[in-house]
N, C-alpha and C positions, 0 to 999 in steps of 0.2 A: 549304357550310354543313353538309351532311350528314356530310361527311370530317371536320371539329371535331367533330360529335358524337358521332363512333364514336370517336374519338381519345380525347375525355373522357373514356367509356364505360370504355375498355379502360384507361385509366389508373386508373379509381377501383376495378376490378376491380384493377388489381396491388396497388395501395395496401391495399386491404381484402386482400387474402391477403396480406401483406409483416405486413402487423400482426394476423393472423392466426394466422400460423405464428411467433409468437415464444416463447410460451412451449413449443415444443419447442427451440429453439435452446439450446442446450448449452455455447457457448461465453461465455456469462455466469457460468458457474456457479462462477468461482473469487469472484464478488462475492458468494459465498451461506456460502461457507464463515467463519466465524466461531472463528478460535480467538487466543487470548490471545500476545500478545509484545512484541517491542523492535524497533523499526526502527532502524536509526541510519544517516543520511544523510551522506554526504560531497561532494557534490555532483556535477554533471557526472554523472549516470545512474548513481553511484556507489552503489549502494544495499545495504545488508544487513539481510536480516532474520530476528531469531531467535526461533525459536517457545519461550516457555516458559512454566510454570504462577507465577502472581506467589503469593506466599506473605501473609501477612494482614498481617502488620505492615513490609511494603516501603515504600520509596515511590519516586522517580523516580528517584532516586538507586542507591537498592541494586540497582532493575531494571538503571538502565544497567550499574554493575559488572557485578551477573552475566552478560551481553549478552556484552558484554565479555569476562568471563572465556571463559565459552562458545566464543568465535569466537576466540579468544588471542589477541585485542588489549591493549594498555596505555593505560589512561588517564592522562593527567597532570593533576587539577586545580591551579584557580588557587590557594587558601587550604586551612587545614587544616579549614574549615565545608563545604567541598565546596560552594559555592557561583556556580565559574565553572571552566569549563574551556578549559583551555591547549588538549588534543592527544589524538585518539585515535587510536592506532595509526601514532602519529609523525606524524598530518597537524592541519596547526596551522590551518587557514580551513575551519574546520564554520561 
């Protein structure tokens, strides 16, 4: 009985310093960072992402372009409304 409770002991002792010592841990800290951009996903851990300042009268659409233009991709939309899109950067299953 006495071996459980030194056991316990020394567990809640890790426990309280594990959660203790977190706000030095450092490797959070890309969750802290806060700056504006475009992600555009292509699946399969395919990822890109482009940091840019969005201008006032954007909207998803001109974001994606400029993304796009940025990384020299081609987008193909579906209509001339820009409403669906076919293919970016010649990959057609986004």
């Amino acid at each position: 009985m006495r071996a459980l409770r030194i056991k316990l002991e020394i567990s809640s002792i890790i426990v309280v310093l594990a959660v203790a010592s977190l706000p030095f841990d450092r490797s959070y800290e890309f969750c802290r960072r806060r700056r504006p951009g475009v992600v555009i996903d292509f699946g399969y851990w395919d990822v890109v992402w482009t940091e840019m300042v969005f201008q006032e009268d954007w909207d998803a659409v001109d974001a994606l372009e400029k993304a796009c233009e940025m990384n020299g991709f081609s987008v193909v939309f579906g209509d001339a409304g820009k409403t669906s899109i076919i293919s970016i950067n010649g990959q057609l299953n986004l």
